[in-house]
C-alpha positions as CSV (number, residue, x, y, z in Angstrom):
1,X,9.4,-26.1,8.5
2,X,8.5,-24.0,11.4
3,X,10.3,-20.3,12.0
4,X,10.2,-18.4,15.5
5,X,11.3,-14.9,15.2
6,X,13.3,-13.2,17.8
7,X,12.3,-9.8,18.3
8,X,12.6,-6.7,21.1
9,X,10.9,-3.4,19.2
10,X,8.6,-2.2,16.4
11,X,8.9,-5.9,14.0
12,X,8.9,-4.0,10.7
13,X,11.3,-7.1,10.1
14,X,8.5,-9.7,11.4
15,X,6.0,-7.7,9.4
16,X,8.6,-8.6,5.9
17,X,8.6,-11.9,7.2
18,X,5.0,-12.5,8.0
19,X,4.2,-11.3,4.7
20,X,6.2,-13.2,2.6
21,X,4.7,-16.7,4.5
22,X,1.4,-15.3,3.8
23,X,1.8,-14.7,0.3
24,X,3.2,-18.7,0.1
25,X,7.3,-16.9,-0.9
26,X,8.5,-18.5,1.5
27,X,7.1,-21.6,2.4
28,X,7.1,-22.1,6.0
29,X,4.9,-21.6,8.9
30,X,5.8,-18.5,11.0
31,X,5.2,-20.6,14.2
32,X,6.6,-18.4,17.3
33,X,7.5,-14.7,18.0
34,X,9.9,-14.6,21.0
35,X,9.9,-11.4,22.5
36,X,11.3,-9.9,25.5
37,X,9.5,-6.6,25.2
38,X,6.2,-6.2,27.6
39,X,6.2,-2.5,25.3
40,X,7.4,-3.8,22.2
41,X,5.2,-3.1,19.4
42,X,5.9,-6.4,17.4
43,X,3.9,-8.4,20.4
44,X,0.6,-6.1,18.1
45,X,1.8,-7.0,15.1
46,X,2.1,-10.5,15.7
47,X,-1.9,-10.5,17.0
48,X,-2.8,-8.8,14.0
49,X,-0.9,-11.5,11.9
50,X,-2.3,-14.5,13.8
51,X,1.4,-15.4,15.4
52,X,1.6,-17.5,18.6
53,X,3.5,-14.4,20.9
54,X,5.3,-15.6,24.0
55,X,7.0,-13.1,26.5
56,X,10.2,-14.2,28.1
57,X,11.3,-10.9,30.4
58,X,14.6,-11.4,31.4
59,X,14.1,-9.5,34.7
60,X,11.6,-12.6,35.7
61,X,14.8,-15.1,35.9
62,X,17.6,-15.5,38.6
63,X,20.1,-16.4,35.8
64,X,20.5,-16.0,32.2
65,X,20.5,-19.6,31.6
66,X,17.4,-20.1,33.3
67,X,16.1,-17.1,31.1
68,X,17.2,-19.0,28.3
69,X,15.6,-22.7,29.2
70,X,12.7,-20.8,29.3
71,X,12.9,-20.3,25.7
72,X,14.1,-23.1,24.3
73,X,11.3,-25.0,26.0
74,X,8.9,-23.0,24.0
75,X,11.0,-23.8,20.9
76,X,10.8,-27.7,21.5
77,X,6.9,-26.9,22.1
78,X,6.3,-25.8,19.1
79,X,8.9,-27.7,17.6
80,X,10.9,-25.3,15.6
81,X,13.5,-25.1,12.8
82,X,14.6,-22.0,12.5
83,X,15.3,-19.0,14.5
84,X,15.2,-15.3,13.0
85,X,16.9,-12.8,15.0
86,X,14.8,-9.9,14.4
87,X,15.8,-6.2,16.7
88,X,16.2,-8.8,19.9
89,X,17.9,-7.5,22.5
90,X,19.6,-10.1,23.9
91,X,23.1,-11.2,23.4
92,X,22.1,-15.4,23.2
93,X,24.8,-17.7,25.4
94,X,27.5,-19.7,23.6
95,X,25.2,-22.4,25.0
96,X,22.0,-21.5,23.5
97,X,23.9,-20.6,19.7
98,X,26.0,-24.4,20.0
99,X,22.5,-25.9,21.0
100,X,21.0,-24.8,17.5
101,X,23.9,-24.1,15.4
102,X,23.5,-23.9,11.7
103,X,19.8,-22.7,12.5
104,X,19.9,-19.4,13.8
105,X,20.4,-16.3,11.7
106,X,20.4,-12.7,12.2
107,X,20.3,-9.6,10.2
108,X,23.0,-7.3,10.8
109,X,23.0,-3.0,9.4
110,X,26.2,-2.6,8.1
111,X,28.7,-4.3,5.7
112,X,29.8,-6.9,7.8
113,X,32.7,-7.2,9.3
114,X,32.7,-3.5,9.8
115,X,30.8,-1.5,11.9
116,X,29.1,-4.2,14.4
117,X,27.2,-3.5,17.3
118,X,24.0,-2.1,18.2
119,X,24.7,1.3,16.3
120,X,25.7,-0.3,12.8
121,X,24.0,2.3,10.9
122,X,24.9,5.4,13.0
123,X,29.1,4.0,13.1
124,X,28.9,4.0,9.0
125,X,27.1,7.5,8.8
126,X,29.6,9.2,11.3
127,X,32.5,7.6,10.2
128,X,31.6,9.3,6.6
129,X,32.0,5.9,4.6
130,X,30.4,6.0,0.9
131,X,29.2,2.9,0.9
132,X,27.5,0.6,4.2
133,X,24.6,-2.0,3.8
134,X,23.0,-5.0,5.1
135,X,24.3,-8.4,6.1
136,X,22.5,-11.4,6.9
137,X,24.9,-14.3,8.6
138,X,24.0,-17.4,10.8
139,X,24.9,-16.8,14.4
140,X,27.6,-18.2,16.2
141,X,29.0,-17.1,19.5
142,X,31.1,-14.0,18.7
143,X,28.9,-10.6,18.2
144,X,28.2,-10.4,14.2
145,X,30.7,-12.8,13.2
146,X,29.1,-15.7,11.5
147,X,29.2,-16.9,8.4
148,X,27.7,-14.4,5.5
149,X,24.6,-15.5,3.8
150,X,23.6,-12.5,1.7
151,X,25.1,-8.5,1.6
152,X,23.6,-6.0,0.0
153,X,25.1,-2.4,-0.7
154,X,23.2,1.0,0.1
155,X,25.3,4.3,-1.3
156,X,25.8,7.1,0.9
157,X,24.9,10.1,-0.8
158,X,26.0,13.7,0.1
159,X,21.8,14.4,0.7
160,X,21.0,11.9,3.3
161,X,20.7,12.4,6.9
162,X,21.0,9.6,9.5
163,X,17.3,9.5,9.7
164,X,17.2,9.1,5.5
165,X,20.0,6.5,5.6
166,X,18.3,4.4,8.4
167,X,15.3,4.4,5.9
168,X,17.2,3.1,2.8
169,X,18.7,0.5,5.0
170,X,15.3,-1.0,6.4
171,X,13.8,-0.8,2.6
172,X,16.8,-3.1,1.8
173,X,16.6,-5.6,4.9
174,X,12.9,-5.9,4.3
175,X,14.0,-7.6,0.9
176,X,17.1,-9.6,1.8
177,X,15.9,-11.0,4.6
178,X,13.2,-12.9,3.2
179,X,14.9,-14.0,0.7
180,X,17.3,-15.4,2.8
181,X,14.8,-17.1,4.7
182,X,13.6,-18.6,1.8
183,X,17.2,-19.9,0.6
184,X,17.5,-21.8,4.3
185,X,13.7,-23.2,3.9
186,X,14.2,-24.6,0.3
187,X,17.5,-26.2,1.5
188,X,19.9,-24.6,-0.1
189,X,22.5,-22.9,2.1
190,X,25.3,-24.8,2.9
191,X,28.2,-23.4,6.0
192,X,31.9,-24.6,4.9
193,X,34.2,-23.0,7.4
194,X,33.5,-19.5,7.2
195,X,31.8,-19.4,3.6
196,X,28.2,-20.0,2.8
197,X,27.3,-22.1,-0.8
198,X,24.5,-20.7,-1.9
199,X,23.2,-23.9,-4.3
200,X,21.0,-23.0,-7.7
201,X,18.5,-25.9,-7.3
């Protein structure tokens, strides 16, 4: 099976990732980072870690759906299976997500269904909840709405700060999402309506 990872920033997600196919935990081929970033450190981090790296800039395109064949025809090239939303920036058409449904999946920092949007973490802190955490869902085409895969809960404590909270959050999203990966990979995710079956096999 062959993975592309979607990703606009620093990657410490694609660096989880690209570690777990190295050390054979999940066993795929991390074929394609996607990135729309000239700046974005993950383009680096995907040298380092011997990742084919494309650059799509959006700015480059007359339309968003050219922007978007652009992609796919790199997905077809390399002939992948599954798509990791990692940090990208880009809200993906209802086009693009029907095109692949079932196959991508993103990684969301909050407690889905609350607190979506680009500032999951910040929404849960200021809002003074006890209890936020990490979602991972397949995409469809509303905003962090999909189909749960895997939550996981961070507590709030009366000590942490944004900045502390944003670090207890990536610790956990470093964990889940590879494992989630590996679920998909092994087979053994199943979407019925708005559920996901997780199978023991």
């Amino acid at each position: 099976m062959n993975i592309a990872i979607f990703a606009s920033g620093r990657g410490s997600n694609f660096s989880a990732i690209a570690l777990a196919v190295k050390r054979g935990s999940i066993k795929a081929k991390l074929a394609l980072l996607v990135c729309d970033n000239v700046k974005a450190k993950v383009l680096r981090k995907a040298k380092r870690a011997g990742v084919k790296a494309v650059l799509v800039k959006r700015g480059n395109f007359s339309s968003k759906s050219d922007f978007e064949k652009k992609i796919i025809g790199y997905l077809k090239e390399n002939r992948i299976d599954l798509i990791v939303l990692a940090g990208f920036m880009r809200v993906l058409s209802p086009e693009f997500v029907n095109k692949f449904e079932g196959k991508i999946i993103n990684i969301h920092p909050s407690l889905l269904p609350v607190f979506k949007g680009a500032e999951g973490i910040k929404d849960a802190f200021s809002y003074g909840v006890k209890v936020t955490g990490v979602t991972v869902h397949f995409v469809d085409e509303l905003m962090d709405h999909g189909p749960i895969i895997l939550q996981a809960q961070v507590i709030i404590e009366e000590k942490d700060t944004l900045s502390s909270l944003e670090k207890k959050i990536h610790k956990i999203e470093h964990k889940l999402y590879p494992q989630a990966i590996r679920l998909f990979v092994a087979g053994r995710l199943k979407i019925s309506g708005r559920k996901v079956k997780v199978s023991l096999r």
